[in-house]
C-alpha positions as CSV (number, residue, x, y, z in Angstrom):
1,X,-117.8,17.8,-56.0
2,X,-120.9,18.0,-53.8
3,X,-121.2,16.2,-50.7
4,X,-123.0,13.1,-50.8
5,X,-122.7,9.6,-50.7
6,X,-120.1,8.1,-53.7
7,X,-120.6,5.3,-55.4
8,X,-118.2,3.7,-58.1
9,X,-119.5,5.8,-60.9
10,X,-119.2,8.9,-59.0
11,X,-115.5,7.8,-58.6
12,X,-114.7,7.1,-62.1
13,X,-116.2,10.8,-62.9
14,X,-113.9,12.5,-61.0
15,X,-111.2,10.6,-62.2
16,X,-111.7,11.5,-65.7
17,X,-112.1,14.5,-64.2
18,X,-108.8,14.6,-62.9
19,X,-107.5,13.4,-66.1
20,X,-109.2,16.5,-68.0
21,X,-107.6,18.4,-65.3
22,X,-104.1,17.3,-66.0
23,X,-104.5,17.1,-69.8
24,X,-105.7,21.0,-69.3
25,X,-102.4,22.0,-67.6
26,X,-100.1,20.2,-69.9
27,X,-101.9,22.0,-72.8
28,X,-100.8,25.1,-71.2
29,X,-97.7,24.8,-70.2
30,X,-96.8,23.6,-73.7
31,X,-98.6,26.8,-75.1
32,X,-96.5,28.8,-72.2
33,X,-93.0,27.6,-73.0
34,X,-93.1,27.9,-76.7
35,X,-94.4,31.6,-76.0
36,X,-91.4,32.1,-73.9
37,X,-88.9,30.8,-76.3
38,X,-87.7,27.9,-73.8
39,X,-86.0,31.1,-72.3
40,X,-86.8,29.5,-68.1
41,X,-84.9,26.3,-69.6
42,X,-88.0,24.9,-69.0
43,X,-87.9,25.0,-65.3
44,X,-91.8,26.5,-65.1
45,X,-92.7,23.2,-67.3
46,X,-90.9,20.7,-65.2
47,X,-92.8,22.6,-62.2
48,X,-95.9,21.7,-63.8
49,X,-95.1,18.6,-65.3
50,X,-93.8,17.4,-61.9
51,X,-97.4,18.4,-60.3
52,X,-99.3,16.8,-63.0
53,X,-97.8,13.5,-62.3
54,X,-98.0,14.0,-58.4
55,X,-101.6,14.6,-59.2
56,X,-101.8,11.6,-61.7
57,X,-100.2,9.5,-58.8
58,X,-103.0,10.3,-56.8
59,X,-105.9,9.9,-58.8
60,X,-104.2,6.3,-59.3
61,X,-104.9,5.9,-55.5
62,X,-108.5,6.5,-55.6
63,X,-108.7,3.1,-57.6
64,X,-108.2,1.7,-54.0
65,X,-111.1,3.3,-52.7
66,X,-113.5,1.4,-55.2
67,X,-113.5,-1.7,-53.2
68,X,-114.9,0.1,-50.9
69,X,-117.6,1.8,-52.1
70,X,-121.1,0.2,-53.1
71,X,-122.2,-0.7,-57.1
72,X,-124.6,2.3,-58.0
73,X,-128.0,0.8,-57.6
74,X,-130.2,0.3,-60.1
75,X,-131.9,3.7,-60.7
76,X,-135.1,4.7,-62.2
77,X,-135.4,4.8,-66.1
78,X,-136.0,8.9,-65.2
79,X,-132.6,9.3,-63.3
80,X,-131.1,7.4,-66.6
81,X,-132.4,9.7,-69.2
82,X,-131.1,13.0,-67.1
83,X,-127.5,10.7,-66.6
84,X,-128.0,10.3,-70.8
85,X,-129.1,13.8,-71.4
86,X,-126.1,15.1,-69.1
87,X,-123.8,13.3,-71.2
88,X,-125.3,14.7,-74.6
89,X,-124.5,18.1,-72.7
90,X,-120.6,17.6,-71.8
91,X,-120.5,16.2,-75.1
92,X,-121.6,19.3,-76.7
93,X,-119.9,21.9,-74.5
94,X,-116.9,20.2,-75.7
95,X,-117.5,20.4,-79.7
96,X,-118.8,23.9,-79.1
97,X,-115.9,24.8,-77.2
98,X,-113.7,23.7,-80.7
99,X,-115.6,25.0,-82.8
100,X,-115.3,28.6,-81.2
101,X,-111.5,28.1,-80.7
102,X,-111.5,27.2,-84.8
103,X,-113.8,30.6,-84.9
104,X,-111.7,32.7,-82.9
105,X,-108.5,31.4,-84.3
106,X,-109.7,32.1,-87.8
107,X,-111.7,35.2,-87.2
108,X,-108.0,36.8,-85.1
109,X,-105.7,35.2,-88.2
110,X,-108.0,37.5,-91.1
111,X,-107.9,40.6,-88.7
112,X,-104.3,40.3,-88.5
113,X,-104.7,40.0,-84.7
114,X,-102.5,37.0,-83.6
115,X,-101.2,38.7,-80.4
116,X,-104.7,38.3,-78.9
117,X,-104.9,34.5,-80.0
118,X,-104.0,33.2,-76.2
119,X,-106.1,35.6,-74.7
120,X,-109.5,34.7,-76.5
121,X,-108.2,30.9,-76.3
122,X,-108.0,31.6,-72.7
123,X,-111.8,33.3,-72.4
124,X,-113.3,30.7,-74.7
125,X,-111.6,28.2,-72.3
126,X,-112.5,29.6,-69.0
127,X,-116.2,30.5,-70.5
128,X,-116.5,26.1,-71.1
129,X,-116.1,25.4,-67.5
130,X,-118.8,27.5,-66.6
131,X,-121.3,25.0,-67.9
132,X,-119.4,22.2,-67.5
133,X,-119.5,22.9,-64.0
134,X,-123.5,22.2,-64.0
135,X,-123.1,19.0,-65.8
136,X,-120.2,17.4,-64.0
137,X,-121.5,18.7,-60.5
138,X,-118.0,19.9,-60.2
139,X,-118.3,23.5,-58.2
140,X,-114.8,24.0,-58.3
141,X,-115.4,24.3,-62.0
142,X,-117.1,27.6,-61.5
143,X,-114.3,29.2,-59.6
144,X,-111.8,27.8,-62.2
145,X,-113.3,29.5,-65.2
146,X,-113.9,32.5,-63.1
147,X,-110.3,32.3,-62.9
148,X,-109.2,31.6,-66.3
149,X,-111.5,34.6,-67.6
150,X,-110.0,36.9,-65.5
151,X,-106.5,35.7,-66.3
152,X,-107.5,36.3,-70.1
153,X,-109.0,39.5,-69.5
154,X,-106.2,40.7,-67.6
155,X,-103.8,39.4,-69.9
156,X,-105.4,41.5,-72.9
157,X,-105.9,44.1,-70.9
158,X,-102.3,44.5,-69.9
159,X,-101.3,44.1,-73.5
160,X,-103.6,46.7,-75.0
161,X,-102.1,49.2,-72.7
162,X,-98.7,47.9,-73.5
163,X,-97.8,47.0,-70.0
164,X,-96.7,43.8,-70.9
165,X,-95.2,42.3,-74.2
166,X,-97.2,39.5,-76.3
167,X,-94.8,37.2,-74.8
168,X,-95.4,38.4,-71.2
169,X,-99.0,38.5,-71.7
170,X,-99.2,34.5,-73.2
171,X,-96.9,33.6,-70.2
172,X,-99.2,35.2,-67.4
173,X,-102.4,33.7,-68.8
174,X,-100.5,30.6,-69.9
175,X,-98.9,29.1,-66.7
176,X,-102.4,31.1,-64.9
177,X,-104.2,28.3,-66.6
178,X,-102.2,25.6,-66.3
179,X,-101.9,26.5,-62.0
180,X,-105.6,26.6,-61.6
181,X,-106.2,23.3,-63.5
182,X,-103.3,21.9,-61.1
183,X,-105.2,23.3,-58.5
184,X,-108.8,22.0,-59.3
185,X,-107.5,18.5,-59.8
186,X,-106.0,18.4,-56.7
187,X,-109.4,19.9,-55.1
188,X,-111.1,17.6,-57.1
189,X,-109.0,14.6,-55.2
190,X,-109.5,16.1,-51.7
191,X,-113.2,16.1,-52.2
192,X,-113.6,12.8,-53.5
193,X,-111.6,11.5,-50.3
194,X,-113.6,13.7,-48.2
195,X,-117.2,12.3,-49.4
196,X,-115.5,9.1,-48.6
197,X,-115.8,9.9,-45.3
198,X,-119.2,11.0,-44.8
């Protein structure tokens, strides 16, 4: 988040933002363990699940910060219609992002491609952030789909040259993901508590 003043709407943002963050991971890790076969005994899961809740713990706390901070003021009918318009956007990032996951999905299924499902879920995935940073005002969102694409890339990459299995591959990108959403939730907190302070 950028440095500035917080008000109680700011907070609730980066809550839900925290929220998306830990719903991210969890998608992951499920999509990581059933790739694996349950063959850690889940051990990489409860890792992440234990995080997630750690995190979840602390995005509870920020609720005690909202006494504290001052009502947003009333702002001017302009700032309200770019507030309006920025919703429309995170709205639509979030349809399109479906929609080209149903594409992809659908698109790899006909070619007979299903090894490289993960991998394009992963690029279509890291690719939403990248806007969603801009809308949110989240910058960490620009690092975390510059990470995710990378993880994807790599993870195809090192398929198509056979250096790692379809299962190896799905695992990499798979508990890749589900780290750097851990990670970016937890920035996400720091920062919030950090503008507190300004």
């Amino acid at each position: 988040m950028k440095a500035k003043q917080l008000n109680r709407n700011d907070l609730e943002g980066a809550r839900a933002e925290v929220y998306h963050m830990i719903l991210f991971a969890m998608a992951w890790v499920m999509i990581g363990e059933y790739s694996w076969h349950f063959r850690d005994y889940v051990v990489a899961a409860v890792i992440v699940i234990t995080a997630a809740v750690i995190l979840g713990l602390q995005s509870i706390k920020l609720y005690e910060l909202e006494d504290e901070l001052p009502e947003p003021g009333s702002e001017p009918a302009s700032e309200a219609l770019k507030k309006k318009k920025r919703f429309r956007l995170y709205v639509g990032i979030f349809l399109f992002e479906g929609v080209a996951i149903m594409a992809t999905w659908m698109t790899l299924l006909h070619l007979g491609r299903e090894e490289w499902l993960v991998p394009a879920f992963a690029l279509v995935a890291g690719l939403h952030f990248l806007p969603l940073a801009r809308v949110t005002r989240i910058s960490s969102y620009y690092m975390l789909g510059a990470w995710i694409c990378a993880l994807a890339v790599t993870g195809y990459w090192l398929l198509s040259r056979e250096m790692l299995t379809d299962t190896g591959s799905n695992v990499l990108i798979a508990y890749g993901c589900a780290a750097g959403a851990i990670a970016d939730g937890i920035w996400i907190v720091v920062s919030v508590r950090k503008n507190r302070q300004l």
